[in-house]
N, C-alpha and C positions, 0 to 999 in steps of 0.2 A: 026816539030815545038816543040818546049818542053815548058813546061806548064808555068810557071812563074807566081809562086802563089801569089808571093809577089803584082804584079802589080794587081791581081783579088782579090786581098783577100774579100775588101768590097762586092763582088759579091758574093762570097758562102753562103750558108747560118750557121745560126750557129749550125748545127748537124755535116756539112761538116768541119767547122771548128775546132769545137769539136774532130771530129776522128782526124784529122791531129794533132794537138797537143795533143791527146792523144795516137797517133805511130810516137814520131818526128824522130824516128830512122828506120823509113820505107824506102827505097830504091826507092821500086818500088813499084808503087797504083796496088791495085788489081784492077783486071777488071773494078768494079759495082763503083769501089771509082773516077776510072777513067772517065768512065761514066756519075755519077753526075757531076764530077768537068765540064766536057765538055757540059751538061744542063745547069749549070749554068752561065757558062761563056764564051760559046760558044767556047771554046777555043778545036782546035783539036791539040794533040800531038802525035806526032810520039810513034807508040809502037809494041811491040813485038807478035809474034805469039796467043799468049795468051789474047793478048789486053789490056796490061799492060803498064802502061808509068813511064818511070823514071824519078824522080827526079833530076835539076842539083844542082850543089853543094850551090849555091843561095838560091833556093827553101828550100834547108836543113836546111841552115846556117838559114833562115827565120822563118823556122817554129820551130827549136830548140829555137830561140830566143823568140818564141809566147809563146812556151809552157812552157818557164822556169821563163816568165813574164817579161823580159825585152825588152824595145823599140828594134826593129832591127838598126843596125849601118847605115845608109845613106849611098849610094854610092860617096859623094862627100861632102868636110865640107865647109860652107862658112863663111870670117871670116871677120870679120869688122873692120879695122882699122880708127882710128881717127887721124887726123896730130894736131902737138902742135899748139894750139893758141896763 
């Protein structure tokens, strides 16, 4: 399962969030970072020997977007159109 921070965000808290957008160029959470994330949000992700979980490129795009202060892009635009009266 891979983490999908985007969808937890509101659930970390903000020390948690705090790290993440202050290593938005982390790959792979250390151990301990993995850990909280999965106390707080119960979320368990698939990880490596080490107990390290990666990142997908979502979560990245996400949290690069947090940390450089910009809204994240929507998966999807919707667009309103009006017919002539």
């Amino acid at each position: 399962m891979e983490m999908n921070i985007r969808d937890h965000w509101d659930n970390l808290s903000p020390g948690t969030r705090q790290w993440l957008t202050e290593n938005p160029g982390c790959v792979v959470l250390p151990r301990t970072v993995t850990e909280i994330v999965h106390q707080e949000t119960g979320i368990t992700a698939d990880s490596d020997q080490h107990d390290q979980a990666s990142l997908s490129r979502e979560d990245l795009d996400f949290i690069r977007a947090r940390a450089e202060g910009t809204p994240a892009q929507p998966d999807h635009r919707i667009f309103d159109a009006k017919q002539p009266g």
